[in-house]
ZAKEGU-773601 format. One record per residue (C-alpha): residue number from 1; residue in one letter; x, y, z. Coordinates in steps of 0.2 Angstrom, whole numbers, plus 5000, padded with zeros to 4 digits. Example, Ala and Ser with C-alpha at 12.3 -4.5 7.8 and 13.67 -1.06 7.14 Angstrom:
ZAKEGU-773601
[node 1, "a", [5062, 4978, 5039]]
[node 2, "s", [5068, 4995, 5036]]
END
This chain:
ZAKEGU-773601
[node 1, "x", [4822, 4792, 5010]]
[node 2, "x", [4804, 4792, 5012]]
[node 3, "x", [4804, 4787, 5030]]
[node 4, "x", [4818, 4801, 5035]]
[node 5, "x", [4831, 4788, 5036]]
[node 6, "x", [4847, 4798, 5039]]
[node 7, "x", [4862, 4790, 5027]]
[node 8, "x", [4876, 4792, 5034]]
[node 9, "x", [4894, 4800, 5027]]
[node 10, "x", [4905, 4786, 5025]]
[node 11, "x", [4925, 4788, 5019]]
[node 12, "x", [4926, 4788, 4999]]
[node 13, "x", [4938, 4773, 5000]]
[node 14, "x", [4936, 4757, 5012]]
[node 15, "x", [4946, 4743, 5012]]
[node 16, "x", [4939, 4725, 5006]]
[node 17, "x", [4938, 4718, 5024]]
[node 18, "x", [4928, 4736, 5029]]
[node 19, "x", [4914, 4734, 5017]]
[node 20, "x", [4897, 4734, 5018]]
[node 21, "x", [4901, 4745, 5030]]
[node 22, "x", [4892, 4745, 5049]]
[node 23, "x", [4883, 4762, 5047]]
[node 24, "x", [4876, 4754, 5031]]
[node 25, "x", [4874, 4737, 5037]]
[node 26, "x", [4865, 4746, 5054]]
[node 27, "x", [4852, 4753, 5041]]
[node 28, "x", [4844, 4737, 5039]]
[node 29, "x", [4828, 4734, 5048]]
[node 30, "x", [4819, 4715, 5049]]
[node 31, "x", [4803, 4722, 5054]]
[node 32, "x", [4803, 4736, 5041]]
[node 33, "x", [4808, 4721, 5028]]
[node 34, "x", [4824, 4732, 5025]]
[node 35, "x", [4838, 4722, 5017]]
[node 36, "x", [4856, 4727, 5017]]
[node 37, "x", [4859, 4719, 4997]]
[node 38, "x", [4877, 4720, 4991]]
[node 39, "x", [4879, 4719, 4972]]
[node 40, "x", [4895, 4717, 4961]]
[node 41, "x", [4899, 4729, 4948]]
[node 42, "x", [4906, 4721, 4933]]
[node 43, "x", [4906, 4725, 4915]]
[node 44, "x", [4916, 4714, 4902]]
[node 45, "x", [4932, 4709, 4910]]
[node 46, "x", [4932, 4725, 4922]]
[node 47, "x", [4928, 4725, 4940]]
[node 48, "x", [4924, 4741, 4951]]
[node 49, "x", [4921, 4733, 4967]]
[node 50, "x", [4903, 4729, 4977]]
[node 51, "x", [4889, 4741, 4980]]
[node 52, "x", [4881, 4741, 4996]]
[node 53, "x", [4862, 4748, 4999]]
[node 54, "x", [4849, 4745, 5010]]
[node 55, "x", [4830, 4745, 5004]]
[node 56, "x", [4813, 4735, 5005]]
[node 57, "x", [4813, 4717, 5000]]
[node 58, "x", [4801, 4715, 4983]]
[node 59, "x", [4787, 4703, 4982]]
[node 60, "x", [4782, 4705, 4967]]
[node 61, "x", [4798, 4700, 4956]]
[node 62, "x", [4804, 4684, 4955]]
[node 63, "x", [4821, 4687, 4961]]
[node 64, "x", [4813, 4702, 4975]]
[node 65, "x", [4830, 4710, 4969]]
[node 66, "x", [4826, 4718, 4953]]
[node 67, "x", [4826, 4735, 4955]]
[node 68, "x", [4844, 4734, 4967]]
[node 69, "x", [4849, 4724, 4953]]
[node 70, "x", [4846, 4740, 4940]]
[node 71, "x", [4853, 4752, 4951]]
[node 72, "x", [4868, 4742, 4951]]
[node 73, "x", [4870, 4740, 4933]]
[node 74, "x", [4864, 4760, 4933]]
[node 75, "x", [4880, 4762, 4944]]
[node 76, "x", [4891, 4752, 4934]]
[node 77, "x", [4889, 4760, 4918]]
[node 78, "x", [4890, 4780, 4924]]
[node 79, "x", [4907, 4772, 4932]]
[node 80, "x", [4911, 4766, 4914]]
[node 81, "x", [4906, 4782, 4905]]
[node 82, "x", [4917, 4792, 4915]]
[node 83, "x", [4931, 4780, 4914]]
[node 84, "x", [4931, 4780, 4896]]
[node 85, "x", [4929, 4801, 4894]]
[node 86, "x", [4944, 4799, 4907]]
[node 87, "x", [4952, 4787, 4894]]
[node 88, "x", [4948, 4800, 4881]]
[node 89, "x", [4955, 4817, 4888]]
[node 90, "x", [4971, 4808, 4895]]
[node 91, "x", [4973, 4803, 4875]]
[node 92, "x", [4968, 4822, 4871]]
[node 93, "x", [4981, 4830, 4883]]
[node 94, "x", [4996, 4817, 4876]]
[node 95, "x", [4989, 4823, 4858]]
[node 96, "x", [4991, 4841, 4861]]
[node 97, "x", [5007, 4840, 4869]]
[node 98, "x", [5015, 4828, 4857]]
[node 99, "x", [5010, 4842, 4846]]
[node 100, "x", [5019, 4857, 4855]]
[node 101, "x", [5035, 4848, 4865]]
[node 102, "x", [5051, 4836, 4859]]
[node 103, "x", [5045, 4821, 4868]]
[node 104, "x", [5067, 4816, 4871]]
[node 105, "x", [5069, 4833, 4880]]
[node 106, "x", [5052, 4840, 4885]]
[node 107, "x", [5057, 4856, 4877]]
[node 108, "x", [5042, 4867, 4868]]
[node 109, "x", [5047, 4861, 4848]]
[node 110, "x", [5047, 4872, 4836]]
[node 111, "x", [5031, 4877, 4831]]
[node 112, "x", [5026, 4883, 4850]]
[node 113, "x", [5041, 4891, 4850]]
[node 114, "x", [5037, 4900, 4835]]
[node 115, "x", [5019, 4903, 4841]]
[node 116, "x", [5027, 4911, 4856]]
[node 117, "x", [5038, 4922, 4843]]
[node 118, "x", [5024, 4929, 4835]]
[node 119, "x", [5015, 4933, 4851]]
[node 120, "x", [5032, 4944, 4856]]
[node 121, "x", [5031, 4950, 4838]]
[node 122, "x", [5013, 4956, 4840]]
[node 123, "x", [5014, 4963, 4858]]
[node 124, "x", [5031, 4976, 4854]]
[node 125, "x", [5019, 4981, 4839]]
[node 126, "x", [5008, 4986, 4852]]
[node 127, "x", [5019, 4993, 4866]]
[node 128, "x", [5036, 4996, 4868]]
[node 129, "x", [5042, 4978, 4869]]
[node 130, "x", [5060, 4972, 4865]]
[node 131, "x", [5064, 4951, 4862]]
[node 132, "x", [5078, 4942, 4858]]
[node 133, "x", [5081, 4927, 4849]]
[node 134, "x", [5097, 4915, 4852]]
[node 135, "x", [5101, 4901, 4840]]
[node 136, "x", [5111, 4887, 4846]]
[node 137, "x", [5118, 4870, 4840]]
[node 138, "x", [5132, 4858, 4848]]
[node 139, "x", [5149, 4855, 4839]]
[node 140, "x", [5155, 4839, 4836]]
[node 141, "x", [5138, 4833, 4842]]
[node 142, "x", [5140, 4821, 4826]]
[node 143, "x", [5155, 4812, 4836]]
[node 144, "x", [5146, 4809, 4852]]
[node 145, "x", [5133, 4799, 4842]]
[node 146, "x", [5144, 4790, 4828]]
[node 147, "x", [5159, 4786, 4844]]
[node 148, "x", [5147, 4783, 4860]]
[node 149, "x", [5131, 4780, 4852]]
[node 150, "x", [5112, 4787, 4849]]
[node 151, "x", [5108, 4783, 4868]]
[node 152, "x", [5123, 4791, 4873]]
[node 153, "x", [5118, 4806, 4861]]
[node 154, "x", [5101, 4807, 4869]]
[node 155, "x", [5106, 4806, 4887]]
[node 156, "x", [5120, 4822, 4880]]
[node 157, "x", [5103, 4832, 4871]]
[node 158, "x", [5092, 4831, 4890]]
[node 159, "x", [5107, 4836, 4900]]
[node 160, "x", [5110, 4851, 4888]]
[node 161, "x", [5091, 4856, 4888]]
[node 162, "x", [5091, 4855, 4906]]
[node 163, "x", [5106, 4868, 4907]]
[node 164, "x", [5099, 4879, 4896]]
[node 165, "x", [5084, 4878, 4905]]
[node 166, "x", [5092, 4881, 4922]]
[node 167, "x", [5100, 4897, 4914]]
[node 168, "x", [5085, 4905, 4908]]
[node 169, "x", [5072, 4915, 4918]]
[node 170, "x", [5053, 4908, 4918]]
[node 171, "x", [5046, 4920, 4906]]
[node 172, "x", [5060, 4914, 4893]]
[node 173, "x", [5055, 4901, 4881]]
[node 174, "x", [5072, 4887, 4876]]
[node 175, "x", [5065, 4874, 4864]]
[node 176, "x", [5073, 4861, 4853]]
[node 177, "x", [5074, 4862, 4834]]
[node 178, "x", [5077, 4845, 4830]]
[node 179, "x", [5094, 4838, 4828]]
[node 180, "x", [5105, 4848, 4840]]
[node 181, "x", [5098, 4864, 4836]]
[node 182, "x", [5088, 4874, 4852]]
[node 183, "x", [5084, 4892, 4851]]
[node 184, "x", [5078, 4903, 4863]]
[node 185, "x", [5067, 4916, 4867]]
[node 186, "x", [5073, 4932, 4878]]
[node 187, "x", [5056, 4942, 4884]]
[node 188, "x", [5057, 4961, 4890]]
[node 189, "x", [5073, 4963, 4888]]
[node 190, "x", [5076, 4979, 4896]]
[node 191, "x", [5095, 4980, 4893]]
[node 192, "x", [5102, 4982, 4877]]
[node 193, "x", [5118, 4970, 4882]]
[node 194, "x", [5107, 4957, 4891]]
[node 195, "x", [5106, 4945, 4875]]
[node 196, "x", [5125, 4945, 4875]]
[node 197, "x", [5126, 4941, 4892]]
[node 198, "x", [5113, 4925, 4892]]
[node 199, "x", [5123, 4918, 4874]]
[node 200, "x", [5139, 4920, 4886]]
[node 201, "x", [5131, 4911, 4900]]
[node 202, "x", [5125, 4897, 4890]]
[node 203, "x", [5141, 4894, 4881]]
[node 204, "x", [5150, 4891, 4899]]
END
């Protein structure tokens, strides 16, 4: 401040029965007519907690509180701005990946899996690139669900995308059609018989 007060670097979380906390408290200065003020901040039905700050005791308000009062309520709205654009990208990101990934198997869906095609499509046009494409579905998958049930036939659907998963290297891309459909993408496939060998791994 103006009279070289140093602030001192406090923890960014304290615990209720911590706060004001001494090094703020010790700030304050009767003969100075400095004042350690604590201040809620609230807005509608939400409540961020106290503020704490030392400063000179006004006069020439009524209240002699007025301009801690505004930097509270200063405080309390930027804390509200940035909880609501925190609100808002949250919502963005769920957007965006309800968009791109089955939300029973957490799978890329079809169309970033055909986004991903395109891009292998694009890149061998470019360089000497080969890919291959595996199309799967499960027999008698219709039983499961009409015998044991939908949940039943879920819980079978996340257990098969985990496998296939666990089979596949990370550059590979396995998503789920829809139904019990799931294709997958080989990238860089360097041997000619290396498809055949995947289809034969994900089979057992």
């Amino acid at each position: 401040d103006s009279e070289g007060t140093q602030i001192p670097t406090l923890p960014r979380d304290l615990p209720v029965r911590s706060f004001p906390p001494r090094e703020v408290v010790d700030l304050a200065d009767l003969d100075q007519d400095l004042m350690c003020y604590i201040a809620p901040l609230k807005v509608r039905a939400r409540d961020w907690g106290m503020l704490a700050l030392v400063g000179p005791v006004d006069a020439d308000v009524p209240t002699g509180r007025e301009t801690m009062n505004q930097w509270a309520a200063l405080l309390t709205a930027s804390l509200e701005h940035e909880s609501v654009l925190q609100a808002l990208r949250k919502q963005e990101e769920q957007l965006r990946r309800a968009a791109l990934y089955d939300e029973l198997t957490d799978l890329p869906n079809r169309t970033l899996f055909l986004d991903r095609l395109r891009q292998s499509i694009l890149r061998s046009r470019r360089r000497p690139n080969r890919f291959a494409v595996l199309m799967l579905d499960l027999d008698g998958f219709k039983v499961v669900n009409d015998s044991l049930g939908h949940l039943a036939g879920d819980q079978l659907l996340i257990e098969v995308a985990k496998r296939i998963t666990a089979s596949l290297r990370d550059l590979d891309t396995a998503a789920r059609f829809g139904g019990d459909e799931f294709a997958v993408l080989l990238e860089d496939v360097g041997d000619p018989n290396g498809p055949i060998r995947a289809a034969e791994r994900l089979q057992a």
